[in-house]
N, C-alpha and C positions, 0 to 999 in steps of 0.2 A: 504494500500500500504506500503510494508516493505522496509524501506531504506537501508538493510545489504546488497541489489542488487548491490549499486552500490557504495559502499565502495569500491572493487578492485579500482576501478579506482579513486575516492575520494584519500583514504590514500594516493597511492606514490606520486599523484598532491601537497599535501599535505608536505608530507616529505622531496618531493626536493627542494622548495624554502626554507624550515627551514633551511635542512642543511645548504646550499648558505648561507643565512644571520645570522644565530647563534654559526653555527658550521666550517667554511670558514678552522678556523687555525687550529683546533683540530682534527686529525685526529681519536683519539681514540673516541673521541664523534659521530663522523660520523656513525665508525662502531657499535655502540653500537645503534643507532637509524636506521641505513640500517637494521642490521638484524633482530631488535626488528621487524621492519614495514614486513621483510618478513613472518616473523614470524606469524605474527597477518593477513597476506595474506592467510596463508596456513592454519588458523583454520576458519575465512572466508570464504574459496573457499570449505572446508570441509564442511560446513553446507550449503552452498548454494548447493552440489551437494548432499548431502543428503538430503535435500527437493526434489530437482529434479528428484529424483533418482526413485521414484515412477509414474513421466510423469507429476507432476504437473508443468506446465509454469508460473513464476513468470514476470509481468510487473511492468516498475518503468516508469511513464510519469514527465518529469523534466519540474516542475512550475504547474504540476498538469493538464497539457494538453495533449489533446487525440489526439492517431495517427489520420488521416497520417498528423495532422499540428506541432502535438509537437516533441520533442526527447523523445524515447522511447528506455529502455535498455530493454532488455528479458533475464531471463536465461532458459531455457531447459538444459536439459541430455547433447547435444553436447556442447553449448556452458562453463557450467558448468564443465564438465571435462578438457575442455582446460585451462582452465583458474588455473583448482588444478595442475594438469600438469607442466605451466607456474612456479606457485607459488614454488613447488617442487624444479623446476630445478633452478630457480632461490636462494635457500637460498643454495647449493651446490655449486654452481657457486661461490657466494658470498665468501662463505668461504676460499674458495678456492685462490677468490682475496686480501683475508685479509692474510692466511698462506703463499702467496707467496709474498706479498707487492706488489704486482702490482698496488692496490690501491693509493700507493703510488709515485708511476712515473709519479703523472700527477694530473694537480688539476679537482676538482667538478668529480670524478670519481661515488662518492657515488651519487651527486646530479641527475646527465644522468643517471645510471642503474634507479634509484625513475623513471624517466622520461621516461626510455624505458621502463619500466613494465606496467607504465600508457596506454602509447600504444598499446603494445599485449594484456591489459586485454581489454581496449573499443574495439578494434577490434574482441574481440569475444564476447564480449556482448553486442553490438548495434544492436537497429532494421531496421537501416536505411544504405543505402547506402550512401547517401552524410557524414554520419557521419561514415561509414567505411572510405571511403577518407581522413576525419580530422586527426584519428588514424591515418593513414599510415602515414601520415606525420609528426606527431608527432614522428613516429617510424623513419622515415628517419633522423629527425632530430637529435635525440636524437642518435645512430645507430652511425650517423658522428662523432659526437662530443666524441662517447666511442672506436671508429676506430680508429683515430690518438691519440688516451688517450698514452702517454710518446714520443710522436712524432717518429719523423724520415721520411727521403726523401722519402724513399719505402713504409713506410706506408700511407704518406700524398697521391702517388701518385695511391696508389689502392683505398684511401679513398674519391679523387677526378673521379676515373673510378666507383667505386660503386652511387655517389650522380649522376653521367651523367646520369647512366643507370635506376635510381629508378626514375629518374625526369621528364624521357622518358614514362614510365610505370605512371606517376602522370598525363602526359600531356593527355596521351590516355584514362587516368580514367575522367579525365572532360570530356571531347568528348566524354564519351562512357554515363556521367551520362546526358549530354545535349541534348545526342539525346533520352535517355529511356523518361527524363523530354516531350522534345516537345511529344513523339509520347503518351504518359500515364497522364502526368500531377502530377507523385508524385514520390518520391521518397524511402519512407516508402518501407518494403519487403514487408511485408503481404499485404498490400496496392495494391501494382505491380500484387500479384500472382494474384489477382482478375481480375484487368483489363486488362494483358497480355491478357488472356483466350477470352478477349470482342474484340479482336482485330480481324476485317476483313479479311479474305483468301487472300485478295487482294492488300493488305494494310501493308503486309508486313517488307517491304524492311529497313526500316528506323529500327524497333526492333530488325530485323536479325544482321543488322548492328552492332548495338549498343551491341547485344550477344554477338557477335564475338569479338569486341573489349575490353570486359570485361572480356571475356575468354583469352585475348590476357596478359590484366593489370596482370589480378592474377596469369599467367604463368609466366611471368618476378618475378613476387614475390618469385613462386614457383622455380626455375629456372632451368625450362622444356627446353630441349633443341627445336630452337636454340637460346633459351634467356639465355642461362646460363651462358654467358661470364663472367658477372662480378663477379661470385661467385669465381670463384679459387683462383684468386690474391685475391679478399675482405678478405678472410676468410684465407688466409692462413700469411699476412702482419698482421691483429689484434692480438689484447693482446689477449692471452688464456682466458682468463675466459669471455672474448667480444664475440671470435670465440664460446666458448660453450653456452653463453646467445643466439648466435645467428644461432644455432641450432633448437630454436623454431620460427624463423621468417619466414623457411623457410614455413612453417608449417600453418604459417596464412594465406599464400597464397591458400594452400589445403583446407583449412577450408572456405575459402570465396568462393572456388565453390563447394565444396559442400553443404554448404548453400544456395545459391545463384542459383546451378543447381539443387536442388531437392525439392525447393520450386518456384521460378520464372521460371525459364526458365527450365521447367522438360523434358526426358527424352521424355515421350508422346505429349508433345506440338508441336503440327502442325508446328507453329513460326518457331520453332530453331529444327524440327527436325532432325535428322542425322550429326546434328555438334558437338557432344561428340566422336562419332567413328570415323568419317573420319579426323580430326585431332587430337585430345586428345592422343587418342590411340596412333597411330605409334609414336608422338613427347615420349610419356612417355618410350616407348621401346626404341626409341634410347636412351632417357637420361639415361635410364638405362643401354646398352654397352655401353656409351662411357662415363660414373663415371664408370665401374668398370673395362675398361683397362685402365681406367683413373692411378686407382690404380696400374695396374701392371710397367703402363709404368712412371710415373712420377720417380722422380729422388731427391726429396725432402719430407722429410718427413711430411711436413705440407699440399706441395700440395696432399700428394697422402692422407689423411684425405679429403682434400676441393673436391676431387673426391669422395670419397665413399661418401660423402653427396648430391652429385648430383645421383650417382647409388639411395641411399635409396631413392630420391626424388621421381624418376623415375620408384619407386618400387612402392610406394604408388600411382600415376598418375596412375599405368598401373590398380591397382586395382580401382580407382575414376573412371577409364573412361568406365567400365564395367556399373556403375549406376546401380546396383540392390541392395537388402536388403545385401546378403549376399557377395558381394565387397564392400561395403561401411565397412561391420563389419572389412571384411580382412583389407580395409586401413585403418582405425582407432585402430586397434589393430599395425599393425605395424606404423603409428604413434608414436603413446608412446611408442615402443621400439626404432624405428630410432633415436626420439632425444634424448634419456639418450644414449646410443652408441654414438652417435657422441660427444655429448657435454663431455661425458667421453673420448672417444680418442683426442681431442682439449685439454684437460687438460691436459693429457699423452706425448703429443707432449711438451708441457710447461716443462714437467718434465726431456723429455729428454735431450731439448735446454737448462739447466741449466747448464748440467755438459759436453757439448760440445762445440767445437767449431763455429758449426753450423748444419743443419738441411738435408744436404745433404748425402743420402744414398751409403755410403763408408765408409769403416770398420774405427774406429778411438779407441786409448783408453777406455778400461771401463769406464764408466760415476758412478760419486756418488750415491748409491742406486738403483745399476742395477737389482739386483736380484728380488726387491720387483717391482722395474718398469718393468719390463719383465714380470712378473708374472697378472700385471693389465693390458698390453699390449695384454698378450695373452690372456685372459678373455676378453677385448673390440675387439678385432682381430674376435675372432669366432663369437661373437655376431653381427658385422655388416657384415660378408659375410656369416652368416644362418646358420652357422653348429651347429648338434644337441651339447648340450641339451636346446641351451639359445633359448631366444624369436624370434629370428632373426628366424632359422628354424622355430619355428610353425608361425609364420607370413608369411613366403616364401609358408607353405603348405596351409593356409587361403585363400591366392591369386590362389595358381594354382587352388584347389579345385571350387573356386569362378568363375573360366574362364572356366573348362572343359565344362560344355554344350553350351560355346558360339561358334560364326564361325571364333574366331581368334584363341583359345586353342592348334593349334597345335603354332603358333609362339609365342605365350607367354610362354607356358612350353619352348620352345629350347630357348629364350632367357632366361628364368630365368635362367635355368638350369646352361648354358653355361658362363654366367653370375657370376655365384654364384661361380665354377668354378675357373674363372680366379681369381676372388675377392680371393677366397685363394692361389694361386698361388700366387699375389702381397701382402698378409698382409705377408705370408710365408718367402717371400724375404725379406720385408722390416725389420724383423723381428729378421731374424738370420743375416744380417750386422749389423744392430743395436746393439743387442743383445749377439748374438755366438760368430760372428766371430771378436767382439771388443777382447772378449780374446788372439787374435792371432796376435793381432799389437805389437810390438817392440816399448822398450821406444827411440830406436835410431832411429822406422821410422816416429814416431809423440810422441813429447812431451806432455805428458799430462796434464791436465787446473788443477794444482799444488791447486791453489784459488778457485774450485770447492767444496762445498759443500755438503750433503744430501739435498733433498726437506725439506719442515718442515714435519713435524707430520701433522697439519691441510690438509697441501694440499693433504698427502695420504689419509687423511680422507674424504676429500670432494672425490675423485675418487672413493674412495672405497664407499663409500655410494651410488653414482650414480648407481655402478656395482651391488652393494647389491638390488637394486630398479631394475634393469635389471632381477636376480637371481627372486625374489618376482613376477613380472611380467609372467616369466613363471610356477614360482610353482601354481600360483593364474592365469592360464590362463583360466581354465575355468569359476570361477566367473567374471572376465575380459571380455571375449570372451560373457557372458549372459547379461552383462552390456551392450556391445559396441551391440549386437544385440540389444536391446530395444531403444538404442539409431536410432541404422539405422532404426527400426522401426517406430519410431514417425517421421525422417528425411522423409518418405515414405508416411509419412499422416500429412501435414503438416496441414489440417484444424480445431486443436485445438490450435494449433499456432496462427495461423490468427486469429482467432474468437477472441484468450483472446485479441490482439493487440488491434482490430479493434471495439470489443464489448465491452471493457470497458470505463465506462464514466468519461472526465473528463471535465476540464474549456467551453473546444468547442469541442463539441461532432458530431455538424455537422456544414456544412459550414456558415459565415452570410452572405449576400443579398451583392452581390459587390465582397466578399473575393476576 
């Protein structure tokens, strides 16, 4: 049993009480051990997913006890690329909050990111649901505490609407795990997939339930409308480089049903069948029009960001709810493009609130470093409303491809389409007030921020790095696209999964007399 499994999660546990108790007043020490630890994350998460990479399923039982009594981390193909993923975007992010000091507007900042990466990575490498719960709230916690990171009213008071609404989503995840518990008796996944299947025709009601509300939790995560309230304000009040960390949270949502949907509660199971399409479906279509007039219509430049990340969310759901081999590839392929776009336009939006006086879309003075921010604006701009040649289009053609032979394909192609559409119509706009027509204001009709600055060097670097990973993602779609298929592959046969969970031996291999 190889212990590198569970290093993601070990190191940042690890890192953030150091920082706290050794490195409290040093800021420079901080950063020099934040990015060391991401560092050592991202050559980590490279070797665990080149092991994986060939289908082999790595099990790590913590105290050397076997499911479904002990905790058990797994890595596979899906969960192993989330997690290099994560790593990735997080040392860009980072930089990003060292180049702009943002780090610095607020104490234990390095400590909470340590502690939110702990969370996104056990949330995608645990075998258990009760201990997906632990992570999310680990994630919520930590989440809070990097929300209101440099304070203020407006921030505290989205950062206060985001913990209602995640706690609401926690409350229905106990309920939803106390009803799987009575009707199953375990909580383990592999575990579940087994005796879901043992479950009577008759005898239903109580598992249905418990689906439903599960599917309910990880929608609010995802934030599928009509759970997405708390995203606009959350996301558009946080520090930048928080908003772009928090580009991949939306993401663990996606990932826990499809985990979750294509091994327990599948697609073909009598149980829960027919509840992927009659809700999943239309919620994802809406949430995809309304993030992407979200975009046209907002009037602020951070909300109309905090909208196209409900569109892209809404993108990848509309491809999850399809559940075949090849919609699972489409939304996992756009996946990893939706979040380097987003968490790159969250940076972007940082860039432009430097050199203005606020975020509000009306023409104002040129801003410090317009021309190189315009130029990474319009490179994230195309990439998140699909147009050729970035990733965003061949992920838009993934999905349609993925829907035509279904019996929804003609309203999925009109709403993409239509969709995609607007989404350029609104970056367009946003774009040249920003942008164009700042050249055309008069220093006698707005004075301009005299005390404004260029960004630094680093923070274009961290942008441009995201965008250059964007670029890479499509030049490399087709080894991508054979990955992410092998991936939805084994997601489709989840019984080498199970086997290695459930057949490996460890302290208590089976039950004793009492348990």
């Amino acid at each position: 049993m190889t212990h590198w499994i569970v290093a993601p999660i070990i190191l940042p546990a690890l890192l953030a009480p150091f920082i706290v108790l050794a490195a409290r007043y040093h800021i420079g020490i901080q950063r020099v051990f934040s990015v060391a630890g991401v560092v050592a994350l991202i050559a980590i998460a490279a070797g665990l997913m080149w092991q994986a990479s060939d289908g082999t399923i790595t099990l790590y039982q913590l105290g050397d006890w076997a499911a479904p009594f002990g905790i058990v981390i797994v890595a596979d193909r899906l969960s192993t690329m989330m997690v290099m993923l994560t790593a990735v975007l997080a040392l860009f992010v980072l930089l990003y909050a060292i180049g702009s000091e943002w780090d610095t507007r607020g104490r234990h900042f390095h400590a909470l990111f340590q502690f939110q990466l702990m969370g996104i990575m056990g949330a995608f490498l645990t075998g258990d649901l009760f201990n997906l719960f632990v992570f999310f709230e680990v994630l919520l916690i930590a989440s809070y505490g990097l929300m209101i990171h440099a304070g203020g009213n407006a921030r505290l008071r989205a950062g206060v609407q985001y913990v209602l609404f995640n706690l609401l989503g926690s409350t229905l995840f106990l309920f939803a795990l106390g009803a799987i518990y009575a009707e199953t008796g375990t909580l383990n996944m592999a575990d579940l997939a087994r005796r879901v299947t043992l479950i009577d025709a008759g005898e239903t009601v109580g598992i249905r339930l418990a689906a439903v509300l599960l599917l309910l939790v990880f929608a609010i995560k995802a934030a599928v409308l009509p759970l997405h309230f708390w995203l606009p304000s959350s996301y558009a009040e946080a520090p930048a480089p928080v908003a772009a960390l928090f580009a991949i949270m939306t993401k663990v949502g996606a990932y826990a049903i499809i985990r979750v949907y294509t091994m327990v509660f599948t697609p073909d199971l009598e149980v829960t069948s027919g509840l992927h399409t009659t809700w999943l479906l239309p919620a994802a279509l809406a949430s995809l029009a309304i993030g992407m007039i979200g975009i046209l219509a907002a009037r602020h430049f951070d909300r109309l960001v905090a909208f196209a990340v409900i569109g892209s969310m809404g993108m990848v759901m509309v491809a999850i709810s399809l559940f075949t081999p090849t919609s699972i590839t489409a939304a996992l392929y756009y996946t990893v493009h939706s979040t380097l776009a987003a968490a790159a336009l969250f940076l972007i939006v940082d860039l432009v609130r430097s050199g203005r006086s606020d975020l509000r879309l009306i023409a104002q003075p040129v801003v410090p470093g317009a021309v190189l921010t315009s130029a990474l604006f319009f490179a994230a701009a195309i990439a998140m409303a699909g147009l050729p040649p970035l990733s965003g289009f061949l992920g838009k053609l993934l999905v349609l491809d993925a829907a035509f032979d279904t019996a929804s394909a003609a309203w999925i192609w009109a709403i993409v389409l239509i969709s995609s559409l607007i989404a350029v119509v609104g970056f367009s706009r946003a774009g040249s007030i920003l942008f164009w027509k700042a050249k055309t204001v008069t220093v006698s009709e707005e004075e301009p921020n005299e005390t404004a600055s260029p960004p630094a060097t680093l923070s274009y670097v961290a942008v441009g790095g995201l965008l250059t990973l964007l670029v890479a993602h499509t030049v490399f779609a087709g080894p991508a696209t054979s990955y992410m298929t092998a991936v939805s592959d084994q997601l489709f046969n989840p019984e080498p999964y199970i086997s290695t969970v459930l057949d490996t031996p460890g302290k208590l291999s089976t039950p004793k007399e009492g348990y």
